[in-house]
C-alpha positions in Angstrom: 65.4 87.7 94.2 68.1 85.3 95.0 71.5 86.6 96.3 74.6 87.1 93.9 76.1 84.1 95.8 73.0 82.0 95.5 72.7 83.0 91.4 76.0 81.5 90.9 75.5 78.2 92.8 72.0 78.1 91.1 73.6 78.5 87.9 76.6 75.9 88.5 73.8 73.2 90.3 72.1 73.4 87.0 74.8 73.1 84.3 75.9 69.5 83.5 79.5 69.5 83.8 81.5 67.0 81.5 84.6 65.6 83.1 87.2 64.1 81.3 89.1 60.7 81.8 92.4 61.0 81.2 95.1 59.3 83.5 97.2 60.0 81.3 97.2 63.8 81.7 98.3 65.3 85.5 95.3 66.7 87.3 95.2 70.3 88.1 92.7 72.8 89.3 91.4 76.6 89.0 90.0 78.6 90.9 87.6 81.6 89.9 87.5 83.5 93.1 84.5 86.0 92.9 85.3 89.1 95.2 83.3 92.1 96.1 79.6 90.5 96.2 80.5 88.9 93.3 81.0 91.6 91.2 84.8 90.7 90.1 87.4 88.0 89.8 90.4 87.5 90.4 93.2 87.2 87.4 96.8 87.1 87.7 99.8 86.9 85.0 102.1 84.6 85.9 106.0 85.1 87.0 108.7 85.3 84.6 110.7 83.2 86.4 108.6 80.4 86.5 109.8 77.3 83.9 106.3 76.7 82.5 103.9 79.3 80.9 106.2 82.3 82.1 104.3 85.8 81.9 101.1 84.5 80.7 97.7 84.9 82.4 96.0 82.6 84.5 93.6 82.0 87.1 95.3 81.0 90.6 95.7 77.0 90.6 97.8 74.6 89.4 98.5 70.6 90.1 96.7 68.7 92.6 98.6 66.8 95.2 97.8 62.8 95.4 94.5 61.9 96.5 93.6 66.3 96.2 89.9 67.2 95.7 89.9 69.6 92.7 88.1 72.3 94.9 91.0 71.7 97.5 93.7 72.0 95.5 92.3 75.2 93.9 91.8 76.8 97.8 95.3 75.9 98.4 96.8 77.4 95.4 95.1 80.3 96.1 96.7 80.3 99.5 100.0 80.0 98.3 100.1 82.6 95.1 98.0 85.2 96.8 97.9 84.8 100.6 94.1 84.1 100.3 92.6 81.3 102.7 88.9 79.9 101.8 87.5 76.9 103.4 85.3 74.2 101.5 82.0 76.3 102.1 83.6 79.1 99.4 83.2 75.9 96.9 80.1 76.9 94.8 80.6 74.3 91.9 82.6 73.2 89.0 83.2 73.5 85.5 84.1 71.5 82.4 87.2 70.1 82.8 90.3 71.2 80.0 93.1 69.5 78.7 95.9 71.1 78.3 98.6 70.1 75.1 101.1 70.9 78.4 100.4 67.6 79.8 97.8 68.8 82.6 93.8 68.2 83.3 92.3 71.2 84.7 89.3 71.6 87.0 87.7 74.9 87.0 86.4 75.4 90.8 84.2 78.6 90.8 84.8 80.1 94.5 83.5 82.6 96.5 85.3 85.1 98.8 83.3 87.3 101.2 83.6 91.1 101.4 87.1 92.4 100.0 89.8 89.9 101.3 93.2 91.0 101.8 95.6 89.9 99.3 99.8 89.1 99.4 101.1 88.1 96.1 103.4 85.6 96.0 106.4 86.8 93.6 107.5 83.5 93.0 104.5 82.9 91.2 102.8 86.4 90.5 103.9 89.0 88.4 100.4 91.3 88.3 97.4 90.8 90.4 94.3 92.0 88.8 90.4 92.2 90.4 88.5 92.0 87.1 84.9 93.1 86.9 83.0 90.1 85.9 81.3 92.0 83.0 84.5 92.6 81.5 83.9 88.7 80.4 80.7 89.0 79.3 82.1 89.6 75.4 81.9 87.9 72.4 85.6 85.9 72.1 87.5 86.1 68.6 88.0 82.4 67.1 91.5 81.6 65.1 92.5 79.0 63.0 95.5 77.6 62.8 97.8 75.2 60.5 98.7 72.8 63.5 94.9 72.3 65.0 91.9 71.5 63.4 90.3 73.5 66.2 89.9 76.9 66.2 91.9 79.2 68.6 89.5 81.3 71.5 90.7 84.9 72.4 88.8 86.6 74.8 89.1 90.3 74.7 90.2 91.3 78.3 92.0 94.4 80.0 92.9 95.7 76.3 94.7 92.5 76.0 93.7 88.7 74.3 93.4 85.9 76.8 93.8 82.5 75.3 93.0 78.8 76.4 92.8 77.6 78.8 91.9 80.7 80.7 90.5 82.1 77.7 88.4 79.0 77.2 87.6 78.8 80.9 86.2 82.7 81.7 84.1 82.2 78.5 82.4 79.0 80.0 82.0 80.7 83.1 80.3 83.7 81.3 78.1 81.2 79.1 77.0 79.0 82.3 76.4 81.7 85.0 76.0 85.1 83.3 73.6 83.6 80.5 72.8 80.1 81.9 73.8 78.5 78.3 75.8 74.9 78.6 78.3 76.1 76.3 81.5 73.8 76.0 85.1 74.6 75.5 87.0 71.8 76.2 87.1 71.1 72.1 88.7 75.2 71.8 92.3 75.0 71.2 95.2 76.9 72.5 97.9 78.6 71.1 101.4 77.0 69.4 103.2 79.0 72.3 101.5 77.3 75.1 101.7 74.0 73.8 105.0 73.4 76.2 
């Protein structure tokens, strides 16, 4: 019986990833930092004082620096939001990457934190911290359409509240390719008009 750690590398070795080639777009990465053996995430809600995507939820990341690995600029955003320091072996693989209509190109970078790390909030970036159990994800998500997309709107049920793309659409890969091993995509799932800026 392999380890919780080795599942989730075994699952992410398999899984085909699709990246995407846009220049045109700013790269950015995610990081899903499991905690507790695995048996949670880690999910925050953004400032309010922050100028883009103000109090909505996200996983710790943001935009790569020049010449940034995607799985280093996800450990280094996770340094600076929540005081948590993870060196390349916490790396267990990637998922489809996600355009945003803000203008970025995320890289979801599944890591892995030993044991129950300390954590520090940064309240520049962090309003709430959360440490969700990873089968709060495994859910069926609600699909929307809208007048403005031809692509239908994910919302993943979550802490009594709807998460949308890109988190949305990222935890639900993350629950398709590790929890179920299916290659679902959900780079073609839309977001919502209100996080189009």
């Amino acid at each position: 019986m392999p380890s919780p750690r080795d599942h989730v590398s075994d699952a992410l070795r398999r899984f085909r990833r699709r990246a995407i080639e846009r220049p045109d777009l700013k790269p950015a990465a995610v990081g899903i930092t499991l905690v507790g053996g695995g048996s949670a995430f880690l999910l925050t809600r953004r400032a309010p004082s922050l100028r883009g995507h103000a109090g909505q939820w996200a996983l710790p990341g943001g935009r790569a620096d020049p010449g940034e690995s995607p799985g280093a600029a996800a450990r280094r955003e996770l340094a600076e939001e929540l005081g948590l320091v993870l060196d390349a072996d916490a790396e267990l693989g990637l998922l489809d990457d996600y355009a945003t209509r803000s203008g970025y190109l995320i890289t979801p970078v599944v890591l892995w934190a030993d044991g129950e790390p300390g954590l520090r909030p940064n309240p520049a970036d962090v309003a709430e911290l959360h440490r969700v159990p990873v089968e709060l994800i495994d859910v069926e998500p609600r699909f929307l359409t809208i007048p403005e997309s031809d692509a239908p709107v994910i919302q993943l049920p979550l802490l009594g509240r709807l998460v949308h793309a890109p988190t949305g659409a990222v935890l639900h890969q993350f629950r398709e390719v590790v929890l179920h091993g299916r290659d679902t995509r959900v780079a073609h799932l839309e977001q919502p008009v209100f996080a189009w800026r």
